[in-house]
C-alpha positions as CSV (number, residue, x, y, z in Angstrom):
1,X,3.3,26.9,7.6
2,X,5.9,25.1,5.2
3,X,4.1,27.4,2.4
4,X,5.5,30.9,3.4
5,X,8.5,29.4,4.0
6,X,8.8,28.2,0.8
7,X,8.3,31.6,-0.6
8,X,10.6,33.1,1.3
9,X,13.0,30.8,0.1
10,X,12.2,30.9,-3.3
11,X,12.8,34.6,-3.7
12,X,15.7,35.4,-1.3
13,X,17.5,32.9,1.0
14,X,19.4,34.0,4.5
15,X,22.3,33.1,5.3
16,X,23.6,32.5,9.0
17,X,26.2,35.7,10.0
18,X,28.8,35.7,12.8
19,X,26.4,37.2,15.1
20,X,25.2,34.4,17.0
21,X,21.9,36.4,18.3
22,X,20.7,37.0,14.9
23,X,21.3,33.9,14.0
24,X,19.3,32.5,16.7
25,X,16.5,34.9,15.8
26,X,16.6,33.6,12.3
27,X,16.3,30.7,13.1
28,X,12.6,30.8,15.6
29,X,11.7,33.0,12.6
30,X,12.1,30.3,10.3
31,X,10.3,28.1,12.6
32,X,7.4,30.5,13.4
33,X,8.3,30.7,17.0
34,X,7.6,27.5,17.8
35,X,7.3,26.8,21.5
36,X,8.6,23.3,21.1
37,X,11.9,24.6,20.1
38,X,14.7,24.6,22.4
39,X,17.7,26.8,22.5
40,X,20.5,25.9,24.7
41,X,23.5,28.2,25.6
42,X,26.8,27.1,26.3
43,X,29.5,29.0,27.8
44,X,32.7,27.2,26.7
45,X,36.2,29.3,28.0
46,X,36.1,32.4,25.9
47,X,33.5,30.6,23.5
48,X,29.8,30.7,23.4
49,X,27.8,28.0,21.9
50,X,23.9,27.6,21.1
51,X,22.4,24.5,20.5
52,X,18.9,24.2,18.9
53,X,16.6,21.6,18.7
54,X,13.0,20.7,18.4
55,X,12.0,18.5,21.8
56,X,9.6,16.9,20.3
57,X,12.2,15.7,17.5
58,X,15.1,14.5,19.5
59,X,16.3,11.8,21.7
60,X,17.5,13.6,25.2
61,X,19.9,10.9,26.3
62,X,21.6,11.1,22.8
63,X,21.2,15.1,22.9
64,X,23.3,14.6,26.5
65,X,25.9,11.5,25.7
66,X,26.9,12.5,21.9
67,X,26.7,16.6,22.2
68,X,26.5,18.5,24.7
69,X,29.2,16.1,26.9
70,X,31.4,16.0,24.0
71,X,31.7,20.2,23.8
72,X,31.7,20.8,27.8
73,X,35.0,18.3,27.7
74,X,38.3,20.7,27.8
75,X,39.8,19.6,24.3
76,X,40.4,21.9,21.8
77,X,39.3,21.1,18.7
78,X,36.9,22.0,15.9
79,X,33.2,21.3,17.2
80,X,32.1,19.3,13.8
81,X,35.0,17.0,15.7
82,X,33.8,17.0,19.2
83,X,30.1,15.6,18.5
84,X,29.7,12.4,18.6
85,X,27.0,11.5,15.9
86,X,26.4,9.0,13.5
87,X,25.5,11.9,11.0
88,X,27.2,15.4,10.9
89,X,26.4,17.8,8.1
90,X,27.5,22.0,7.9
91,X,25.6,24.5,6.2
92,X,25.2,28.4,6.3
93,X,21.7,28.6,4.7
94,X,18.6,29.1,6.8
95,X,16.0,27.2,5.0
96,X,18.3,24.6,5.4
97,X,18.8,24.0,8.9
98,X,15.0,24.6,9.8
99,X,14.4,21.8,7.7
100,X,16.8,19.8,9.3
101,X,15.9,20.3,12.8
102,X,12.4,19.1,11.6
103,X,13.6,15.9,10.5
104,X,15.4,15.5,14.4
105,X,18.5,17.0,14.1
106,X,20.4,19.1,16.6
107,X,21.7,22.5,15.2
108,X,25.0,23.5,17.0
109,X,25.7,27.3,15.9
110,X,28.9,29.0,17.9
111,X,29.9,33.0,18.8
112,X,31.5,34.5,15.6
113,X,31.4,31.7,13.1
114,X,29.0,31.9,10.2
115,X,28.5,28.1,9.9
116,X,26.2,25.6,11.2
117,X,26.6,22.1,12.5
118,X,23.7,19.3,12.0
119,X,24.1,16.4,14.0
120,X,21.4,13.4,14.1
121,X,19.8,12.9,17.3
122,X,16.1,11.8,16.4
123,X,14.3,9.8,18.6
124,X,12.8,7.3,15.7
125,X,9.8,5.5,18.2
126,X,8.8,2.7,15.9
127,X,6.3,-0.3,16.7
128,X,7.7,-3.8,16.8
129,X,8.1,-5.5,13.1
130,X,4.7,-8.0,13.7
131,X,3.0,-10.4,10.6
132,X,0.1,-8.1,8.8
133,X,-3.1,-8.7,10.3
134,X,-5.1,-8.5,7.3
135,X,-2.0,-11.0,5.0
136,X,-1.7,-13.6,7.0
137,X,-0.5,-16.8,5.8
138,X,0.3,-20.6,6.7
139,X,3.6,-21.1,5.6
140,X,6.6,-18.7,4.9
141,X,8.2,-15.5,7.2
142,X,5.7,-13.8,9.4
143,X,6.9,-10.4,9.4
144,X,5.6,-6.9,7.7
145,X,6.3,-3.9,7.0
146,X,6.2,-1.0,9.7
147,X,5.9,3.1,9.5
148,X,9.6,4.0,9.3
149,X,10.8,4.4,5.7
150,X,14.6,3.2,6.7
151,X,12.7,0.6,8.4
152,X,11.6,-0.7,4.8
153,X,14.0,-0.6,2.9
154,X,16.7,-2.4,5.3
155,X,13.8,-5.5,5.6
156,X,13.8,-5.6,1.4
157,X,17.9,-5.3,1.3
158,X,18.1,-8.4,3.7
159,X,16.2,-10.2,1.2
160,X,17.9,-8.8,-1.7
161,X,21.7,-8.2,-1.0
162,X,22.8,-7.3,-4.3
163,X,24.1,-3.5,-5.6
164,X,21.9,-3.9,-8.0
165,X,19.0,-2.7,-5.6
166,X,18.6,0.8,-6.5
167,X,16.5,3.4,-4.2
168,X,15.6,6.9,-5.6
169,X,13.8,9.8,-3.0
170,X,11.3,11.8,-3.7
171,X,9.9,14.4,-1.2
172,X,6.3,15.6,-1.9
173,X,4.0,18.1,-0.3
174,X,4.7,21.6,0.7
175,X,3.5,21.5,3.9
176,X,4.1,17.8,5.0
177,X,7.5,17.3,3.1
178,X,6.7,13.1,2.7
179,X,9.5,11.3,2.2
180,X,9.0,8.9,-0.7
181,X,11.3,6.1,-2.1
182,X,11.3,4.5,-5.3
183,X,12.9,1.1,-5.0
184,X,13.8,-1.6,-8.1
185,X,16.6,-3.7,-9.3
186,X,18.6,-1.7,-11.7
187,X,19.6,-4.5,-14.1
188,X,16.0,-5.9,-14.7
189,X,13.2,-3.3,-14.0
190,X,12.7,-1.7,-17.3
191,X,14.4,1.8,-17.9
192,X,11.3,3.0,-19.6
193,X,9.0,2.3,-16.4
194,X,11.1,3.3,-13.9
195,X,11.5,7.0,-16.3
196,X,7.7,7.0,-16.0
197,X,6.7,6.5,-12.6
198,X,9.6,9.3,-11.7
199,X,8.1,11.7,-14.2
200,X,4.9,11.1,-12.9
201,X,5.8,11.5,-9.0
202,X,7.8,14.5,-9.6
203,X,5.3,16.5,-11.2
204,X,3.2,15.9,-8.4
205,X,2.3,19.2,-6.7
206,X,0.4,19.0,-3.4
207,X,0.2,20.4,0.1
208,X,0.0,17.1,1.7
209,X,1.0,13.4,1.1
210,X,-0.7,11.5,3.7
211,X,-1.1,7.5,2.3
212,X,-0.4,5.0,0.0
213,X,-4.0,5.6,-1.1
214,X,-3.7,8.7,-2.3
215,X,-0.3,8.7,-3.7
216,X,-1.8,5.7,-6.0
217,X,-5.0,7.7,-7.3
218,X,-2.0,10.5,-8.1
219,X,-0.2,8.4,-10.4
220,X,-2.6,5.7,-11.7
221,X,-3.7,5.0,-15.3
222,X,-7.1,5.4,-14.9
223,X,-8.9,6.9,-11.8
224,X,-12.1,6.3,-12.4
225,X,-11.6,2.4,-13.0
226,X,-13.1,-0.2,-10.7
227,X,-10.5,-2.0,-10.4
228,X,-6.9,-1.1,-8.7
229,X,-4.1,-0.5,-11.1
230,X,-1.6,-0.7,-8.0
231,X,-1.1,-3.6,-5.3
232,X,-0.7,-2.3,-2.0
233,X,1.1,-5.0,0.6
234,X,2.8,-4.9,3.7
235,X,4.5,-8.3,3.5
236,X,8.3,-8.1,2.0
237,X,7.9,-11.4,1.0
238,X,5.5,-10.4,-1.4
239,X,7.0,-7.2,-2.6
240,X,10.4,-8.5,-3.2
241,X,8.9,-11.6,-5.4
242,X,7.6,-8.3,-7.5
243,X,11.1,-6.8,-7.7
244,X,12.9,-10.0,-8.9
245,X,10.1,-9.9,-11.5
246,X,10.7,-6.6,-12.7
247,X,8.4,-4.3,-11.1
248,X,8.9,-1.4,-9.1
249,X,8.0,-0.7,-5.0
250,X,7.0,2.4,-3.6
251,X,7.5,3.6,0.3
252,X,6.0,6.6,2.2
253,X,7.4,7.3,5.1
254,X,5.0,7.0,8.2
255,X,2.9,4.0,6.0
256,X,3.3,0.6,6.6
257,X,1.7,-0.2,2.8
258,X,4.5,-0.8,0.1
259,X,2.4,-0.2,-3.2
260,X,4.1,-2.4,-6.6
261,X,3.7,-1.1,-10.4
262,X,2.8,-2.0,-12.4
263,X,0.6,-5.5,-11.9
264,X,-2.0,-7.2,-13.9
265,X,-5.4,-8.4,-12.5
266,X,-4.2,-11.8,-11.9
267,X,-1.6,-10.6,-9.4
268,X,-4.4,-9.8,-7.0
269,X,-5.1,-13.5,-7.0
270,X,-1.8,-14.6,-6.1
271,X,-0.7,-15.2,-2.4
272,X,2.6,-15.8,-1.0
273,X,1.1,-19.6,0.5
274,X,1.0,-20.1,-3.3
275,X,4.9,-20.8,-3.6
276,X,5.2,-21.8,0.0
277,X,3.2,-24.6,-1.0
278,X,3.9,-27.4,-3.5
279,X,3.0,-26.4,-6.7
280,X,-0.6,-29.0,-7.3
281,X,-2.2,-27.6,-4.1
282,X,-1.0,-24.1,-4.5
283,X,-2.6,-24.3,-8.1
284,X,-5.9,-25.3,-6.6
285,X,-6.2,-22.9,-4.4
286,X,-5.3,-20.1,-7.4
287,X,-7.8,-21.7,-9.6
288,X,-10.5,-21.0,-6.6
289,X,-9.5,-17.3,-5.8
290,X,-10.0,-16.9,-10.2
291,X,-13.6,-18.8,-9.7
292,X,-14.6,-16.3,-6.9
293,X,-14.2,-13.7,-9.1
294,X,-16.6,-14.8,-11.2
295,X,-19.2,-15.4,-8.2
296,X,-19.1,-12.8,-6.6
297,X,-19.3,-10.2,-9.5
298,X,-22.4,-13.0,-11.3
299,X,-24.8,-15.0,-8.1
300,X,-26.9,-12.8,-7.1
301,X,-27.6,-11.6,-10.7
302,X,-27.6,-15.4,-11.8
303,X,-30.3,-15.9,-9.1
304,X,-32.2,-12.5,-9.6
305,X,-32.1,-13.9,-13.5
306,X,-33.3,-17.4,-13.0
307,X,-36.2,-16.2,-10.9
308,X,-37.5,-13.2,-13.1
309,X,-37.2,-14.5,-16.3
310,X,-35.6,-18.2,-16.7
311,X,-37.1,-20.3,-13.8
312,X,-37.6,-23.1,-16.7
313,X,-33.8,-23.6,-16.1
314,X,-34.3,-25.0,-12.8
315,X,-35.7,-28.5,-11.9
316,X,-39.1,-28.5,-11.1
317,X,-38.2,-29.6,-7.6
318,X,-35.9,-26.3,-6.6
319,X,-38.1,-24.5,-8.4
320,X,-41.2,-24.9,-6.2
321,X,-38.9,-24.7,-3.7
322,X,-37.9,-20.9,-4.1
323,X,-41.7,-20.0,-5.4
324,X,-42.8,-21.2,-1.7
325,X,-39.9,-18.8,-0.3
326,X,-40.6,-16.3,-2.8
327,X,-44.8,-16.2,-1.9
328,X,-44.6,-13.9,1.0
329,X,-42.0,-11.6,-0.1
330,X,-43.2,-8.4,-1.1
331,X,-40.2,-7.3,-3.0
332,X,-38.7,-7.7,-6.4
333,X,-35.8,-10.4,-6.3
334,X,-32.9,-6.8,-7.1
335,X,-34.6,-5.0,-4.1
336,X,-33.6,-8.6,-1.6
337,X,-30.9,-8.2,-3.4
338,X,-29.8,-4.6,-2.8
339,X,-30.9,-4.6,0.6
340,X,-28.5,-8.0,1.7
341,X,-26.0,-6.7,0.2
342,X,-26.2,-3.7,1.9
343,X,-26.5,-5.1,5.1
344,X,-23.5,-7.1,4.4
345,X,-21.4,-4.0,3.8
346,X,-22.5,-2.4,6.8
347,X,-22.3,-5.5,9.3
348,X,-18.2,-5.5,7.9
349,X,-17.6,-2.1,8.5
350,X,-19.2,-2.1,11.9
351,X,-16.8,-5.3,12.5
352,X,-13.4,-3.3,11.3
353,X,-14.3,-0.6,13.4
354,X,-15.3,-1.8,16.9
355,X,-13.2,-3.7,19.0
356,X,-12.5,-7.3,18.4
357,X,-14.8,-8.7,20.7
358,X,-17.4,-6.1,20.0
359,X,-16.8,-7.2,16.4
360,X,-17.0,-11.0,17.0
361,X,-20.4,-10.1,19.0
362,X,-21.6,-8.2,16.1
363,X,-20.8,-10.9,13.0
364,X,-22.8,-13.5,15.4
365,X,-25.6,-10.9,16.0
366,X,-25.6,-10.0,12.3
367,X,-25.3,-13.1,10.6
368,X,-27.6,-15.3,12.5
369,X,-29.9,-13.2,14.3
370,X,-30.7,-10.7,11.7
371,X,-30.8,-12.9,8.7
372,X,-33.3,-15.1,11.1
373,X,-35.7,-12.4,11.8
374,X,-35.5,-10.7,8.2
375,X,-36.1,-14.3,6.6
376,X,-38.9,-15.0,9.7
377,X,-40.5,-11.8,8.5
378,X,-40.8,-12.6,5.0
379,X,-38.8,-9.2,4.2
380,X,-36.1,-11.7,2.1
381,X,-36.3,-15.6,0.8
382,X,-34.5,-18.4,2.2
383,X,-32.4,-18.7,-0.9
384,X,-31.4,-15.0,-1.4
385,X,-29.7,-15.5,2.5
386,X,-27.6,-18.3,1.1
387,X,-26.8,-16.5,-2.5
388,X,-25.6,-13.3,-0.4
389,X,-23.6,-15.7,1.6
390,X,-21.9,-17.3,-0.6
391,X,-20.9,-13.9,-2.9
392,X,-19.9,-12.7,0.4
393,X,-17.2,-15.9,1.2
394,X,-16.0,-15.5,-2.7
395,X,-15.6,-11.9,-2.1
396,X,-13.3,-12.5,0.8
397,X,-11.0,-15.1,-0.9
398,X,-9.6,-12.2,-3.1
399,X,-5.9,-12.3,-1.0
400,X,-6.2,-8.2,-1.2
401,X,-9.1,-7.0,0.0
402,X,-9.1,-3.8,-2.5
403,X,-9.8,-5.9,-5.1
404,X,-12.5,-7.8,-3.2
405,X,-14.3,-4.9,-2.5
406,X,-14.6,-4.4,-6.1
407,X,-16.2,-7.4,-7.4
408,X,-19.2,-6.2,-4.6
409,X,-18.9,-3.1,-6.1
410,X,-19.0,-4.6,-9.3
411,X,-22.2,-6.8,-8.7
412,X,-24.5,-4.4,-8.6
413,X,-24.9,-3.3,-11.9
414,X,-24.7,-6.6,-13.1
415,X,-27.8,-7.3,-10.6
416,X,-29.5,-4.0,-12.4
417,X,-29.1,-5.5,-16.1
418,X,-30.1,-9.2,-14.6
419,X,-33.0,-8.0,-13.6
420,X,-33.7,-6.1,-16.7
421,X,-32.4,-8.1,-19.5
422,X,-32.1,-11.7,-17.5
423,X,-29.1,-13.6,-18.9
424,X,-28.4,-11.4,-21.6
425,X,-27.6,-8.8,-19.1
426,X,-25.2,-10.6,-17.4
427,X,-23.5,-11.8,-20.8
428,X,-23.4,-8.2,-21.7
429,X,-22.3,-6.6,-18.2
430,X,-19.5,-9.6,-18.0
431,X,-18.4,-8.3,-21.8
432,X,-17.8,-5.1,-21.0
433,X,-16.3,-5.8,-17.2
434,X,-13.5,-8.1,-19.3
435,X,-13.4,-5.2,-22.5
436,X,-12.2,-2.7,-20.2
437,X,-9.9,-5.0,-17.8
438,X,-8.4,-5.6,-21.6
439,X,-8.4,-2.5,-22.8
440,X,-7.0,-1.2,-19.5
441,X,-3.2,-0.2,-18.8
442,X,-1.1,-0.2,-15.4
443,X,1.5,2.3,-15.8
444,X,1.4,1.9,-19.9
445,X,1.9,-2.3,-19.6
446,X,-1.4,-4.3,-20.3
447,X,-3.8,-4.6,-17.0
448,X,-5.1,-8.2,-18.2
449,X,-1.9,-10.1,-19.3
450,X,-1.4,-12.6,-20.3
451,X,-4.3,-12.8,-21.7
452,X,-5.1,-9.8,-23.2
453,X,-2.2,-9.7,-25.2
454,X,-2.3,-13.5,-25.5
455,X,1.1,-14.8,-23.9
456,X,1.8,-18.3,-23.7
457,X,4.8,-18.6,-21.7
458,X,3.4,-16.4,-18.9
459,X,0.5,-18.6,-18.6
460,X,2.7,-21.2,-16.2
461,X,2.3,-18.7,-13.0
462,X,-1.3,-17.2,-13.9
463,X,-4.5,-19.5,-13.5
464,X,-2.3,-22.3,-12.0
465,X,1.4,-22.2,-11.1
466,X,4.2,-25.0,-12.5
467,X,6.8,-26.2,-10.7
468,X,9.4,-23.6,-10.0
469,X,12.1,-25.4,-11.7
470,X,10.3,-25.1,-15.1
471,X,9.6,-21.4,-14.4
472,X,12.9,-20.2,-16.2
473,X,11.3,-17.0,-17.6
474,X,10.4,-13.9,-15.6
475,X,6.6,-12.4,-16.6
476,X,7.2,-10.2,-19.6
477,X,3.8,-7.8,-18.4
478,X,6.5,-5.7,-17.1
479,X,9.0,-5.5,-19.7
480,X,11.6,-6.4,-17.9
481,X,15.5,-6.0,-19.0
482,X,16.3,-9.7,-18.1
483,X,13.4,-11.9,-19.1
484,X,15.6,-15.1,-19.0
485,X,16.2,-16.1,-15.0
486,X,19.5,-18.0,-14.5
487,X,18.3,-21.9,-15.0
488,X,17.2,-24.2,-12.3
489,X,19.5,-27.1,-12.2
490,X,19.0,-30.3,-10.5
491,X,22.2,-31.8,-10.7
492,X,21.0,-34.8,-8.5
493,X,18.4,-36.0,-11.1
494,X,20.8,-36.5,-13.6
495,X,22.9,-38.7,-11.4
């Protein structure tokens, strides 16, 4: 619908006249007709008033207490005066005021005066601010993100209450008009970035703009990488350690999902309980989530490996210990494999999209049952169950679950060259995996940094974390303005 209209006002805009009729009949025009569109008529003394608004859009008891109450009152005034509103706006041009009723404003249009009046009476219905199911942690603030836009950006200026915190919008889509904002710290995010992400969002041109999900494929380096080249969160504790670092947040309206450019791949190992923590145990558990990522992209291919070509690797005592489960399995070690991990991926989505105790039912059903009767019916070995099962757990460490998601994705062409090349196939596949994660960029910074370039000082908050008083320095994968933080003092210890 927002197409046409866009024509139309691309080759001649209308302008409101001093016939209030017409300019009533302008209006529905612009607006197709819309049934949910409510015109109101006001006979004041000698004057005649029409208010407009979109039902659907407002809130009635504000449409009552701040407008229409204020104009029946005898005072005589100017109208833009009389309403009550906590934003008032005039304009004359038609385009204009359609769009303006569709973001919940109240037009006020009088009897031989060419100019509108705009005043804010939206009904914003928002959910309660709640800790993301799917981020939970131990320690630290327990609240997220919601849908509304304003919402979002008043949670990250509590945290950050500087005027340093800039916020730029963007509106995309011609039919859906999102409302995108762009939000970084002016004095340290780097001038270069910030000019490329707002090239690369303003050249968008699309009908619709429905998710953080597609906005990222949009503007990412490279599509067709495994591996996510944005972090998508919905905890503000998270997204404003990001912004003190340099980087850059970005908010659609109606998404509870803050995405943060650029990151590296070692950001998607990082979790808020990390600094919440002290600094030995939240290293530990870093050093884990890195490990996983090695598991879950290399068992099943180690194990497919070991038992096609290399079982003179294992002692002699495991070894005739899988050859027993192995005897009465009819398929190759990669079809097992192929097969569990399928069933893996299906038993999860079933669980995220029936109801939690449906769900609960279903992992029980699926993980003991099923893997029971498969093993019972010597369809699969003993051992592949527990190899599945423990690339599954090091899978779901991963604190995003995007990422996790790709080292299953990534496992199975590392299974394909294990069981052609044995370990050779899994040195090569691993080669290229980490060739491409160094050759790869994130908005034009390096994707695998600090490694790939090689940066020493970043290496404190990487594999491991240091103490936050030695952490001086902000990470330099951004190119921040301000790479020097103001220095931790403990005055005490010198005493």
């Amino acid at each position: 619908m927002r197409t046409n209209t866009t024509t139309i006002k691309s080759n001649k805009e209308e302008f409101l006249s001093n016939n209030l009729k017409n300019n009533i009949e302008m209006i529905q025009e612009y607006l197709r007709h819309t049934e949910d569109l409510v015109v109101k008529i006001i006979h004041k003394n000698d004057q005649i008033f029409a208010i407009l608004f979109l039902e659907s859009m407002i809130k009635i008891e504000s449409l009552q207490s701040y407008i229409i109450e204020p104009i029946l009152r005898d005072r005589k005034d100017e109208t833009g005066n009389i309403v009550k509103s906590y934003e008032i706006k005039n304009s004359k041009i038609i385009s204009e005021l359609g769009d303006s009723l569709l973001d919940g404003f109240c037009l006020i249009l009088e009897e031989n005066c060419s100019i509108g009046i705009l005043a804010a009476a939206s009904d914003d219905k928002e959910r309660a601010i709640q800790e993301p199911a799917n981020e939970q942690n131990i320690n630290g603030a327990h609240d997220g993100f919601i849908e509304s836009i304003n919402t979002n950006i008043q949670i990250l200026r509590k945290r950050i209450r500087t005027p340093e915190l800039k916020i730029k919008y963007f509106t995309i889509g011609k039919i859906t008009n999102t409302k995108v904002a762009m939000v970084y710290i002016d004095s340290i995010a780097n001038r270069k970035l910030v000019e490329i992400i707002e090239e690369r969002i303003s050249g968008l041109e699309l009908d619709s703009l429905r998710s953080t999900g597609q906005l990222e494929e949009l503007i990412e380096d490279s599509t067709f990488s495994p591996f996510p080249q944005v972090l998508n969160t919905e905890r503000p504790d998270r997204a404003v350690s990001y912004l003190l670092d340099g980087k850059i947040n970005l908010i659609i309206d109606g998404s509870p999902t803050v995405s943060i450019v650029p990151v590296t791949f070692f950001a998607f190992y990082q979790s808020p309980d990390d600094y919440n923590h002290r600094w030995l145990i939240g290293s530990f558990f870093r050093i884990i989530r890195v490990i996983s990522f090695i598991i879950a992209i290399s068992l099943p291919a180690i194990y497919i490996a070991t038992v096609s070509f290399h079982s003179e690797v294992l002692p002699l005592g495991l070894l005739y210990s899988i050859r027993v489960s192995l005897e009465f399995v009819p398929f190759l070690p990669l079809v097992e494999a192929f097969a569990m991990q399928i069933i893996l991926e299906l038993l999860k989505e079933a669980a995220i999209r029936l109801p939690t105790p449906i769900a609960q039912t279903i992992g029980i059903v699926g993980g003991l049952v099923i893997g029971t009767a498969v093993v019972e019916a010597h369809l699969v070995s003993n051992t592949m169950i527990v190899v599945i099962g423990f690339t599954a757990i090091a899978s779901f460490v991963a604190p995003v679950s995007e990422m996790g998601t790709s080292m299953r994705l990534l496992g199975f062409p590392t299974m394909i060259m294990a069981s052609v090349l044995g370990f050779f196939g899994i040195t090569l596949t691993l080669m290229l995996i980490f060739m491409h994660m160094c050759k790869l960029k994130s908005f034009g910074m390096p994707y695998f940094s600090p490694m790939a370039p090689f940066r020493k000082e970043d290496i404190k908050d990487t594999f491991f974390r240091l103490p936050s008083w030695k952490q001086n320095t902000r990470p330099t994968d951004a190119r921040p303005q301000k790479v020097v933080q103001q220095r931790i003092s403990r005055v005490w210890k010198k005493k």
